[in-house]
C-alpha positions, 0 to 999 in steps of 0.5 A, spaced: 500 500 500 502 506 497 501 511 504 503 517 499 496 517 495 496 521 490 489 524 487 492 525 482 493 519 478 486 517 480 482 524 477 478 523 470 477 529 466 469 531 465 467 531 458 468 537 454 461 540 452 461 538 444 462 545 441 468 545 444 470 539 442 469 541 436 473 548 437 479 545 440 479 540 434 478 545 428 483 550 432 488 544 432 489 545 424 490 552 424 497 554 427 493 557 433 500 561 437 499 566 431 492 567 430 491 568 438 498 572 440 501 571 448 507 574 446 507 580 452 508 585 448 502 583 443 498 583 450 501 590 453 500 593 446 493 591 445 491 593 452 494 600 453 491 600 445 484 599 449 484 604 455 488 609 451 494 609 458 500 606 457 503 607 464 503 600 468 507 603 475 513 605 476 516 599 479 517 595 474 518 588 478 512 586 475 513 585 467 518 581 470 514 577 473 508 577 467 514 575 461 516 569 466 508 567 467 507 567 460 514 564 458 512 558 463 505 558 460 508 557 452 514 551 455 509 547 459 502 549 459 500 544 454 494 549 452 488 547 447 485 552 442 480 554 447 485 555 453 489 560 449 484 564 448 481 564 454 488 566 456 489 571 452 483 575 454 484 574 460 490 578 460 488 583 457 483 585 463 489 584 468 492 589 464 487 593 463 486 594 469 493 595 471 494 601 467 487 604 469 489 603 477 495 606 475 492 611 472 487 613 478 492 613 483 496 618 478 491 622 478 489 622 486 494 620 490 490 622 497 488 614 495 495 612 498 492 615 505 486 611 505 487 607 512 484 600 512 483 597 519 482 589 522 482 587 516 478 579 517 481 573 512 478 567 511 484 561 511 485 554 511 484 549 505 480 550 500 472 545 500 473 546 507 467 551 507 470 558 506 465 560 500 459 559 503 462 563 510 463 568 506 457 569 503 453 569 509 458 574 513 457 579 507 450 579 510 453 583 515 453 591 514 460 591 518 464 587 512 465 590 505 468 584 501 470 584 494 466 582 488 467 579 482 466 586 477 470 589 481 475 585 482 475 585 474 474 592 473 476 596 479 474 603 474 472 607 475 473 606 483 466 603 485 461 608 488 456 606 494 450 609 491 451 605 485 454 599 487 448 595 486 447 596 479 453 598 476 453 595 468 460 592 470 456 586 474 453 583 468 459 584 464 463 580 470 457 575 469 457 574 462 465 572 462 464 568 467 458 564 464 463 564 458 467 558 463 460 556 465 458 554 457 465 550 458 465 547 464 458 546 466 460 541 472 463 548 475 457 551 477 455 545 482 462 546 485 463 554 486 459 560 486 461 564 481 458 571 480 458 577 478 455 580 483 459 575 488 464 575 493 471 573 490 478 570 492 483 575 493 487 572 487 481 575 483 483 582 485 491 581 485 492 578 478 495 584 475 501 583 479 502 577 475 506 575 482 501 569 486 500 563 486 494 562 483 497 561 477 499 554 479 492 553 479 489 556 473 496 553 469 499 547 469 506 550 470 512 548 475 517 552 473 512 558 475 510 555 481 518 554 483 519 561 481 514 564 485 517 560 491 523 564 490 519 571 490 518 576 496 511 574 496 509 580 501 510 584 493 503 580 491 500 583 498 502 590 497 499 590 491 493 587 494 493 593 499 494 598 494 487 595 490 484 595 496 485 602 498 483 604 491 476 600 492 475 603 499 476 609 497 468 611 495 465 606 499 467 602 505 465 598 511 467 597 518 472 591 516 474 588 509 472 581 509 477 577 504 478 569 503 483 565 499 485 559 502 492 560 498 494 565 503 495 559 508 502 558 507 504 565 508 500 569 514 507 572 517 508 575 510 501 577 510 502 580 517 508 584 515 503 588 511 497 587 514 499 588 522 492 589 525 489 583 521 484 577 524 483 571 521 478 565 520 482 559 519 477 553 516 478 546 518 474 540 515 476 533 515 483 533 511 481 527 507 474 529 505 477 536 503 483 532 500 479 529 495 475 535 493 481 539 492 483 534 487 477 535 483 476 543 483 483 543 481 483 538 476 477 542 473 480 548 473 486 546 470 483 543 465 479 549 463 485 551 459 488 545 457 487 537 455 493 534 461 492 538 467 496 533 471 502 532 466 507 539 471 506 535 477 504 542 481 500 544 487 504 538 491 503 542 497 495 542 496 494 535 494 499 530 498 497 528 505 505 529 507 505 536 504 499 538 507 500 535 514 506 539 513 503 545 512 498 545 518 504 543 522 507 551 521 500 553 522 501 550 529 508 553 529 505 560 528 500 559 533 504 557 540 510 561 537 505 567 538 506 569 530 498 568 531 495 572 537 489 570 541 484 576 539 487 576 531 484 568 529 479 563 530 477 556 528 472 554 523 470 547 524 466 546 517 463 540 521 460 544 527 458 549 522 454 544 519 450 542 524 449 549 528 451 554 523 449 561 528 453 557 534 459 558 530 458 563 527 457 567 534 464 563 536 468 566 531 465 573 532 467 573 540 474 570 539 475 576 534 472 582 538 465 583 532 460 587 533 454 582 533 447 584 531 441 580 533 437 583 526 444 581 521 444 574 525 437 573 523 438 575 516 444 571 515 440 564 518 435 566 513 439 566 507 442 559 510 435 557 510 433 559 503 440 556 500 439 549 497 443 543 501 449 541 497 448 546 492 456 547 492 458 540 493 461 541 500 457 536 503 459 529 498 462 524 502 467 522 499 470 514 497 477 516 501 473 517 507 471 511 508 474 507 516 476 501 513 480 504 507 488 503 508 489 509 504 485 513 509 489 509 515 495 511 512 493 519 512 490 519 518 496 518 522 500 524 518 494 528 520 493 526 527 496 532 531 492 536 526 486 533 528 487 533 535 489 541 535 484 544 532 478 538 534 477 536 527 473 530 526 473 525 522 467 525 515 464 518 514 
């Protein structure tokens, strides 16, 4: 019995829609690198060509950064027809959206006073309840999360009298319909939206330095590179869009998700001091075997082997992960992370008494707690179809009498233990 399991091995591909089968295949004829361009200098010139602006921020680390993503991108990204157009526009808006930031900071640089305040994130692995915790805390007034329109399009700088209605909203839901008309299955997995709470990633793309891109991309050469960066260059510029955002309409506290920031919270607390944390844990097993599935399927968006870079080991492998949760604890006992600045989300607690937890987390972090806000968001969880997301699948691994899971289950015993996580059946 092999005790390093790898998920990957295991993992099937869903079946492409037929048009896109078709695409892909006719666009194999054509000498498609040519016909759609991921030359940097194609998608800079297209892009200051778009917006009529051509300056992309004085520091010029990050180009750097964007010719070795696409470098990796055309050695070992295997992509289809489809991935590469995909690709290329979706450069474009992080370009676009580069050069518009950095104009509007060019013309008010009062924006850099902006003060942002115990911002509150959402860590921990991914399938382990952090979209569905914050999509009901955004039902509290106190919070200003980050939606899809705005992440992609952060100008004009949103404004609170038209944050509802602005027509950014549907132009954000028309692209991500776009990956909808590809990959059906991706509505059942994660909900994704114009008008919705986003990851992080989402809104630090233009920095072209983050480790999403070893999620998006089969690219382990970027994935080794972005190892080696200072990675407190992706949360600076993670803070100077939140300035931008704030800067006409903001809340009491961000609330922010990205479960990749899990392996780099003292880099993340060298920029944000005074943030607070909500660490999400689920049974590693169960979400292992999620994480699979959802990275597989984003990856193969873009490509026809998304497997074939052996990438995201530290998200995918019991040892690596077991690893990772072992500094958390580390980071805990050593004081990195202070009693006040975290608290622990059991996904299996949450599951069972979802406001009990939710007040939990909201004492240990000092929230103000409304009774009204707590009703409205039992009311959405009330309204909200079980499974929806597919957060509550049982999975094969989490089976008692399988040797793989036994094997698993003595690398995560001191995690289990910790934080009180129980076993998924």
């Amino acid at each position: 019995m092999d005790d390093t399991f790898d998920r990957r091995a295991a993992w099937t591909a869903p079946p492409r829609p037929d048009w896109l089968a078709k695409f892909n295949r006719i666009g194999k004829m054509m000498d498609i690198k040519s016909v759609i361009s991921l030359a940097p200098e194609s998608l800079m010139d297209e892009a200051k060509r778009n917006t009529g602006l051509s300056d992309f921020g004085a520091d010029d680390r990050w180009e750097k950064h964007f010719r070795k993503l696409l470098e990796c991108i055309e050695d070992e990204g295997k992509l289809t027809p489809f991935g590469r157009l995909l690709t290329r526009s979706d450069f474009l808006i992080y370009l676009e959206a580069r050069l518009r930031i950095t104009e509007e900071y060019r013309l008010h640089p009062e924006i850099e006073d902006e003060v942002i305040t115990e911002p509150v994130f959402i860590v921990g692995f991914g399938r382990s309840g952090t979209t569905i915790l914050q999509e009901v805390l955004a039902h509290d007034p106190q919070f200003r999360s980050v939606q899809k329109w705005e992440a992609l399009f952060p100008v004009p700088v949103p404004e609170a009298a038209t944050y509802t209605t602005d027509p950014r909203i549907q132009k954000a839901q028309d692209l991500a319909d776009v990956v909808h008309e590809a990959s059906p299955e991706w509505a059942t997995m994660h909900a994704w939206g114009g008008n919705l709470p986003v990851e992080d990633i989402e809104f630090t793309y233009p920095a072209f330095l983050s480790e999403v891109w070893a999620t998006a991309f089969s690219v382990p050469s970027y994935e080794k590179y972005f190892s080696e960066q200072d990675c407190r260059e992706h949360f600076k510029w993670h803070k100077r869009t939140l300035k931008l955002l704030q800067w006409k309409f903001k809340g009491k506290h961000w609330l922010l998700k990205n479960p990749t920031h899990l392996p780099r919270l003292p880099e993340l607390l060298d920029i944000y001091p005074d943030a607070k944390f909500i660490i999400a844990h689920r049974d590693p097993i169960a979400s292992g075997d999620s994480v699979t599935n959802v990275l597989g399927v984003i990856l193969y968006w873009r490509t026809d082997d998304p497997w074939s870079g052996g990438v995201l080991d530290e998200w995918i492998l019991s040892d690596d992960r077991a690893a990772l949760w072992d500094k958390v604890i580390g980071w805990i006992e050593s004081g990195v992370l202070k009693k006040g600045a975290y608290s622990n989300f059991i996904y299996a607690n949450y599951m069972e008494d979802p406001m009990a937890m939710t007040e939990k987390l909201y004492r240990d972090l000092g929230l103000d707690i409304d009774p009204i806000v707590f009703k409205a968001m039992n009311d959405h969880l009330q309204a909200r179809h079980e499974s929806t997301h597919g957060n509550s699948q049982k999975y094969k691994k989490t089976e008692k009498e399988d040797p793989v899971a036994i094997a698993e289950r003595a690398k995560y015993k001191r995690y289990q233990e910790y934080f009180g996580v129980p076993d998924e059946r």
